[in-house]
C-alpha positions in Angstrom: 0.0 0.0 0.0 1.3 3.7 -1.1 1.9 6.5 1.6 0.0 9.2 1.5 2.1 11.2 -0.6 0.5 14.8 0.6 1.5 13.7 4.0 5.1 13.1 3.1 5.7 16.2 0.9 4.3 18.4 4.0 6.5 16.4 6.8 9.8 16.7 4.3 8.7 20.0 3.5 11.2 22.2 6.0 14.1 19.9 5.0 14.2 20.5 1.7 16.5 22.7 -0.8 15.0 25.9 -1.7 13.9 25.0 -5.3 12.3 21.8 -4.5 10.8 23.5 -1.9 9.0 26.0 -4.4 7.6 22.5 -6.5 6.5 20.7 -3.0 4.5 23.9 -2.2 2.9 24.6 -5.7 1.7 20.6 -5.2 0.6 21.3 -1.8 -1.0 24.3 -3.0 -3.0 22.6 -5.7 -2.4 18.9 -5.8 -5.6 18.0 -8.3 -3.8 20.2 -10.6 -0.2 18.8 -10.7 -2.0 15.8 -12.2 -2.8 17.2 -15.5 1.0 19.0 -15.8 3.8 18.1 -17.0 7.2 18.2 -15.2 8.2 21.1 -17.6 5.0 23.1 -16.6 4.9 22.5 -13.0 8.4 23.6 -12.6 7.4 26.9 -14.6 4.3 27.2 -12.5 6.7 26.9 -9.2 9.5 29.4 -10.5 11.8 26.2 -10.4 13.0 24.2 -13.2 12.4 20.7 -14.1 15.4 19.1 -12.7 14.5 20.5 -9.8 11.1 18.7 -10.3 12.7 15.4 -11.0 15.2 15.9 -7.4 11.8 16.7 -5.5 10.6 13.5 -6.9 13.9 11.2 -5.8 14.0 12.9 -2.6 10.4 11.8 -1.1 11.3 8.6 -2.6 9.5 8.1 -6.0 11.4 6.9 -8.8 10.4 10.0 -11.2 7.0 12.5 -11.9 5.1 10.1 -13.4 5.0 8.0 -10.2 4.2 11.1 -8.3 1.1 12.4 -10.6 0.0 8.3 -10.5 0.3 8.5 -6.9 -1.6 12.0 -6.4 -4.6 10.2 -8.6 -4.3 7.5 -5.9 -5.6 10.2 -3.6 -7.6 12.2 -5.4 -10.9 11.3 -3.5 -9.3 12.6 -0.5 -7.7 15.5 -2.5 -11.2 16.8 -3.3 -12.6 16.6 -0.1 -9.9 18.1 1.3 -8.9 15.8 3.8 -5.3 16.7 3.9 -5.6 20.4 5.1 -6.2 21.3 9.2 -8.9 21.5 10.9 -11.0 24.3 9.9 -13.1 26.4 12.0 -16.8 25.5 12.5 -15.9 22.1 10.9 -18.4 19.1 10.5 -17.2 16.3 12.7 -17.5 13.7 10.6 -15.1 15.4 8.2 -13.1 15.9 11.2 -13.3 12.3 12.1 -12.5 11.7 8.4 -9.1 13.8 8.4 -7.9 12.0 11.9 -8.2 8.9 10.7 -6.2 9.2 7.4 -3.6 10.8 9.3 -3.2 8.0 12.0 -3.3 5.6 9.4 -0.5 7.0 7.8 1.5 8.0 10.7 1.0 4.0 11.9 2.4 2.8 8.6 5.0 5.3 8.8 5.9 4.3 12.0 5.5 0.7 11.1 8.3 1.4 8.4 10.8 2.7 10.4 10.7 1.4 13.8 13.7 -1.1 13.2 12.0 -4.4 14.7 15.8 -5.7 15.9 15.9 -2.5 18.1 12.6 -2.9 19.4 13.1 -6.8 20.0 17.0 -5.9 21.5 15.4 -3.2 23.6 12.8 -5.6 25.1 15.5 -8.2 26.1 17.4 -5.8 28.0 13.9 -4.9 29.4 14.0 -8.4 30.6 17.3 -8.5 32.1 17.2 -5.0 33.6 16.4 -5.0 37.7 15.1 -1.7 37.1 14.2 0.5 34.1 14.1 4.9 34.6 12.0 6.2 32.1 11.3 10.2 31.6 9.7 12.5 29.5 8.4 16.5 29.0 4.8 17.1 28.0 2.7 14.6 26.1 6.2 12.3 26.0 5.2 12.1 29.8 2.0 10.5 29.0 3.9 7.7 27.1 6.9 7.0 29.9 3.5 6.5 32.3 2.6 4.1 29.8 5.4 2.5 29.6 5.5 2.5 33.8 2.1 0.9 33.9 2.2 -1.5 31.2 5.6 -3.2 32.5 4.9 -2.5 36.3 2.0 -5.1 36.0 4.7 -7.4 34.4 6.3 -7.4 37.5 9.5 -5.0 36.2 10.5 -2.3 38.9 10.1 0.7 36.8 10.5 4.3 38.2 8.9 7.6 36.0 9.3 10.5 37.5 9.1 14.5 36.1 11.1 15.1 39.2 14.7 15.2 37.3 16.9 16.0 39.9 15.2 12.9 41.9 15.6 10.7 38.8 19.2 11.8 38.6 19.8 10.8 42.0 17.8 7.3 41.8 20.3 6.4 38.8 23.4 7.4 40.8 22.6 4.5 43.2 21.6 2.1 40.3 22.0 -1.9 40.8 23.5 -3.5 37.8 21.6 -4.2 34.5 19.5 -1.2 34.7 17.6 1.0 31.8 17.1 4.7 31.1 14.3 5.0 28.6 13.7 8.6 27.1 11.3 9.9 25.2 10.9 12.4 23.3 9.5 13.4 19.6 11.6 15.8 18.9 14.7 14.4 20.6 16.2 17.8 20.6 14.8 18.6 24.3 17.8 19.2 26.8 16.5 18.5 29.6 16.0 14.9 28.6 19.9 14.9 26.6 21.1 15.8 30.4 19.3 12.7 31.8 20.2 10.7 29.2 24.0 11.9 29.5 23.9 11.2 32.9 22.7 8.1 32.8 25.3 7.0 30.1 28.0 8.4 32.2 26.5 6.0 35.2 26.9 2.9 32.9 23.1 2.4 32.7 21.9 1.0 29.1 19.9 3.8 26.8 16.9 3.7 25.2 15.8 6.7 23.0 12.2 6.9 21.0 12.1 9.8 19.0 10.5 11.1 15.5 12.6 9.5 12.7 14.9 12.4 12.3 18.8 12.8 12.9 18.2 14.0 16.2 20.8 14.5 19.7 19.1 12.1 22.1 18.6 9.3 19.4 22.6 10.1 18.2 23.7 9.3 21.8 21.4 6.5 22.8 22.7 3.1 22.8 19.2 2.0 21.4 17.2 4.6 18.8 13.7 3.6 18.2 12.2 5.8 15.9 8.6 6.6 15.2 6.8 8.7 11.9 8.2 12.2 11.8 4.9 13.7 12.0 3.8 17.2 10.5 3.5 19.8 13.3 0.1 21.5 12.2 -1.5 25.1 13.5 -4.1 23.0 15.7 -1.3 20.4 16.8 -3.4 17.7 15.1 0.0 16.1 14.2 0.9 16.2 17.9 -1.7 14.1 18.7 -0.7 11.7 16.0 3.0 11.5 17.0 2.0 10.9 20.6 -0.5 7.9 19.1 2.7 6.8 17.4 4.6 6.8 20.7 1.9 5.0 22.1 2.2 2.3 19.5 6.0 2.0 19.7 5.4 1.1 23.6 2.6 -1.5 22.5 5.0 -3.3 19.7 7.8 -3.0 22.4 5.2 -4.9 25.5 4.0 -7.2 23.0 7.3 -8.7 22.0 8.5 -8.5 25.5 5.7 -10.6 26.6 5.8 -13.4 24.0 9.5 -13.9 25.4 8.0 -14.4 28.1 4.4 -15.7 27.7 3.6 -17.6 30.6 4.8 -15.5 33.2 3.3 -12.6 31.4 0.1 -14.1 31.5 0.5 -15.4 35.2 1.4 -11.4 36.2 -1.4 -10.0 34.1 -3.8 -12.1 35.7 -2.3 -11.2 39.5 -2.6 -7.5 38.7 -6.1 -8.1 37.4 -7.1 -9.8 40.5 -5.1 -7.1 42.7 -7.5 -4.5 41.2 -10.4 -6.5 41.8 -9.7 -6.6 45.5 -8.8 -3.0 46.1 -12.6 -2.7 44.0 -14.0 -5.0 46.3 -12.4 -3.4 49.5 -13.8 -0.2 48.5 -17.3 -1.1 48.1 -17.1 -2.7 51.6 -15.7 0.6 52.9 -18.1 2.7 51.2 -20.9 0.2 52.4 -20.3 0.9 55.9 
C-alpha cells in the first residue's frame, strides 16, 4: 500500500533545498492540478525548473514524476474533499473524524516502516534483564513513559517515572547492575532529557531513546534509537496528537514482543494484577458500604 504522498511532501517539507521546496509547495497548494501538468509546466508554475522537479521526486522517494502524478490520482478522493488540510473552524465532525483517521493511518504505517524491529526486540530483552528500568519525559512524551510505567509495572518490572529530574538523577546514581534509562521524546532535541540521558550514560546504565525519525541528539547518543513517523507539526497540533498515538504504538509493539518472550509469566502477572484491582474494588465497596 502507497503513503500518503501529501503527508510526506508536508512532513519533508522544511528539509528541503530551496527550489524543490517551491515545487513541493505549488503541489501542496494545488495537488488536483499537478495531475494534469507536465514536469516542464509544473516547474514553470513553481519558479523552479524541471530538474529540480525530478530531485523533489527522488527525494520523497518516488522513482520520477510520473509515479508522483500516478500517486496524487491515488488520492484524489481525499484530494477533493480536502482531507489533507487542518482543521477548519466551525468544521463538520464527521469530516473531522475523516481527516484524523487518514492521518493516524498514515503515521502508523510510517511508524510501522521505520521502527527497526531488531531495536525494538533488543530493547525488550534488555527490558527483561534490567532489575530496574528509569524512564522520563516532557509534556505529552510524559504520558507515554506513564505508559510504559504501567504496562511493565504489572509485568512485574520495577520501573521508576518520575518529572522530578533532579530525583531521577539521584535514583540512577545508586543504580543496581543491568538497569535501563528510557527517554522519550519526539523531537529528541529537548535538553533537559539529553542531560538525563548523558547522565545516565556516564553511570553505565543502558539507553533507550524513542524519538520522530529524524537525525536527532538524544537518538545520536542512545545506545538503542527507536524511531517513530516524523509527524507534521500543524497550526491545531493535530499532528501532535498523531505523534503521541505513534509513541503509544511503539510502547505496545515494544510490551507485545516482551511478553511473547515471556508468555507464561506474562500471563500469570497480568492475571495477578487483574485480581489485585479487583480486590482493592472489592475493599472499596465494603468501605463505602459501611
Amino acid at each position: 500500500m502507497q503513503s500518503n504522498l501529501l503527508f510526506l511532501i508536508q512532513e519533508q517539507l522544511s528539509e528541503l533545498p530551496e527550489s524543490e521546496k517551491k515545487i513541493a509547495k505549488k503541489i501542496l497548494e494545488d495537488p488536483t492540478a499537478v495531475i494534469q501538468m507536465s514536469a516542464s509546466s509544473l516547474a514553470k508554475k513553481a519558479d523552479s525548473s524541471s530538474a529540480a522537479v525530478i530531485r523533489f521526486c527522488h527525494s520523497i522517494g518516488l522513482a520520477g514524476f510520473t509515479q508522483l502524478k500516478l500517486n496524487l490520482s491515488a488520492d484524489s478522493q481525499s484530494i477533493q474533499e480536502k482531507l489533507y488540510t487542518e482543521i477548519q473552524p466551525d468544521e463538520d465532525l464527521e469530516q473531522i473524524k475523516k481527516k484524523f483517521l487518514l492521518q493516524t493511518h498514515h503515521v502508523f504505517k510510517e511508524t510501522n516502516q521505520c521502527l527497526s524491529s531488531k531495536d525494538v526486540s533488543k530493547a525488550s530483552s534488555w527490558f527483561n534483564e534490567s532489575l530496574i528500568i528509569y524512564t522520563y519525559g516532557l509534556g505529552a512524551s510524559h504520558l507515554v513513559a506513564m505508559d510504559l510505567q504501567q504496562k511493565f509495572s504489572r509485568l512485574g518490572k520495577s520501573v521508576f517515572c518520575s518529572q522530578d529530574q533532579h530525583l531521577l538523577a539521584t535514583s540512577m546514581s545508586v543504580a543496581t547492575k543491568n538497569a535501563v534509562f528510557f527517554a522519550v521524546s519526539n523531537s529528541g532535541g529537548k535538553q533537559e532529557v539529553i542531560a538525563l540521558m548523558t547522565i545516565a550514560k556516564n553511570l553505565g546504565i543502558k539507553t533507550i531513546s524513542l524519538t520522530k525519525d529524524t537525525n536527532n541528539s538524544l537518538s545520536q547518543i542512545a545506545d538503542i534509537s527507536l524511531k517513530t513517523a516524523n509527524t507534521h507539526e500543524a497550526p491545531l497540533r493535530s499532528g501532535a496528537t498523531a505523534s503521541l498515538l505513534a509513541q503509544m504504538y511503539a510502547i505496545d509493539l515494544l510490551f507485545y514482543d516482551f511478553a511473547t518472550k515471556n508468555y507464561q509469566k506474562t500471563i500469570e502477572n497480568l492475571e495477578k494484577s487483574k485480581n489485585a484491582i479487583l480486590s482493592l474494588t472489592h475493599y472499596l465497596k465494603i468501605k463505602d458500604s459501611k
